[in-house]
C-alpha positions, 0 to 999 in steps of 0.5 A: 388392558380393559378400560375398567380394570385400569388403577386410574378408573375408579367407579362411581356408579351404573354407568359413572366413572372417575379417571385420574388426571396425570401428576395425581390431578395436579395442575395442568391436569384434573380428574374427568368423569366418564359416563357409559351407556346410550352414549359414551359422554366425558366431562373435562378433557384434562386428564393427559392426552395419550391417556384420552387417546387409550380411552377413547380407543378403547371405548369411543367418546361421543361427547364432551362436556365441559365443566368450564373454561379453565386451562385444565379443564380444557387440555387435549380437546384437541383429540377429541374435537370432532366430537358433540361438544356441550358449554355452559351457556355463560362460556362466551366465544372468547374460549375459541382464542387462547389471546382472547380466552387469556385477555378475560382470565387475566384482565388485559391484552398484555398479560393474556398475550403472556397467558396465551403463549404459555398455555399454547407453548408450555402446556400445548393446550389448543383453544375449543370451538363453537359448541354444538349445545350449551347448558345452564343452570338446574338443566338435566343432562338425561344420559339414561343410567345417568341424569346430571343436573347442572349446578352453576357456581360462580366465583371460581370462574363465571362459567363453573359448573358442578354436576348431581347425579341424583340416582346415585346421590354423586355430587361432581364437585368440580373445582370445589376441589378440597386441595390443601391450598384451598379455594382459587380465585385467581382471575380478574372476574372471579369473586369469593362472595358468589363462591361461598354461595355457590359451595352451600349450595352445593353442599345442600344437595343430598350427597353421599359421595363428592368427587371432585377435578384434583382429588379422590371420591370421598363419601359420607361424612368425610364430604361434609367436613371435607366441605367445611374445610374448603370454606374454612380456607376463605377465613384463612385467607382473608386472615393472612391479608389482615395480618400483612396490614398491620403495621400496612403494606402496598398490594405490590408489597403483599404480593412480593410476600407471595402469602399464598404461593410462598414464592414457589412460583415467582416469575410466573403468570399464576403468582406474578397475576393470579395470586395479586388478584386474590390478594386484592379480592380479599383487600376489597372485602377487608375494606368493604367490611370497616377493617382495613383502610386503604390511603393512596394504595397503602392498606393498613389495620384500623384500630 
């Protein structure tokens, strides 16, 4: 079958293509973005390996770029590691070792060396390498049909980038994904103040479709509310924690409650680590802001 006659490529532009991730896009895979042209380019290499090996026997990839470094973003390098590979300036050596890559996402050894074996042993990802280039914010990837500019948005992860093309007036929003669990930001170094930022920032781009690592292209009018949504769900959980301090609770307490994960992952990394730092990120900002105080780990309702 042509690359472009598949149901899983959608077209985007002159040259620019979404490729649907394996399991509709859901974790540990994500949507990547094909550019054709004086290069074959693609963002993001986690969309299933033997669908990357079709593709890129089909039409031979010259460059990766990666979007940053989360597990998703990076699965099946591997295939295509011999290829141009483009990082963000900020994405730090630690991403060429799974137990350094899992000591930065998840804040300590102990728990990156958990974080390591299951992305190498579960999800057979393989860590990346030097890069042959890097980007950085407001840089212009000229790739001829298709120029990018870089946007950095921070807050999902420090190295997280979107991309506009600004021909066509798509927006790759990346992991400002609009999936019905709303923003992550789960890791140690993640922070939602910087994150509602960056999504306005996104959001004052000229747009006239968005499409994003885990869900279809929407356009028009339905990115903007899709957009108010997404910042929507910061209130909604910051709600939640506010509400598990009235009468008070411990963070070990809150997570037991697993108020984001509702306990469909319990036992894991993602809800044993990542849902206890969102819920002490919004704790921060909840205490921060004069409405919840914290006595000896004991966070409750100011009245």
């Amino acid at each position: 079958m042509n690359l472009f006659d598949r149901n899983d490529v959608i077209k985007l532009a002159k040259d620019l293509y979404l490729i649907e991730g394996d399991n509709n896009a859901r974790f540990p895979f994500c949507n990547a973005f094909l550019i054709t042209g004086k290069e074959t380019v693609i963002i993001d290499t986690g969309i299933g390996t033997d669908k990357l090996k079709d593709i890129d026997q089909e039409k031979r990839i010259d460059r990766v770029i990666i979007s940053h470094s989360h597990p998703d973003h990076i699965a099946g390098y591997g295939v295509l590691r011999d290829r141009h590979l483009m990082l963000p300036k900020e994405t730090g050596e630690e991403v060429n070792d799974l137990l350094l890559l899992g000591t930065r996402l998840t804040g300590s050894q102990e728990d990156g060396e958990k974080w390591a074996a299951f992305v190498k042993n579960i999800l057979h990802i393989e860590p990346l390498r030097d890069p042959d280039g890097r980007y950085g914010n407001g840089d212009i990837l000229d790739f001829g049909t298709i120029r990018l500019e870089a946007i950095h948005v921070p807050g999902h992860l420090n190295d997280h980038y979107c991309f506009f093309d600004h021909e066509s007036k798509t927006m790759l929003s990346t992991d400002i994904d609009f999936s019905s669990f709303g923003p992550w930001y789960g890791n140690q170094e993640c922070s939602i103040e910087p994150f509602i930022d960056g999504i306005r920032k996104v959001m004052a781009f000229p747009y006239e479709q968005v499409c994003s690592s885990h869900k279809s292209p929407i356009t028009g009018l339905a990115a903007k509310d899709a957009f108010g949504r997404f910042l929507d769900m910061f209130d909604r959980h910051r709600q939640q924690i506010f509400n598990l301090c009235d009468p008070g609770a411990t963070l070990e307490l809150m997570a037991e409650i697993s108020p984001f994960y509702g306990n469909k992952l319990k036992g894991t990394i993602v809800q044993d680590i990542f849902e206890k730092n969102m819920i002490q990120k919004n704790l921060e900002l909840l205490v921060r802001d004069g409405l919840v105080v914290n006595e000896k780990g004991f966070f409750k309702r100011i009245e």
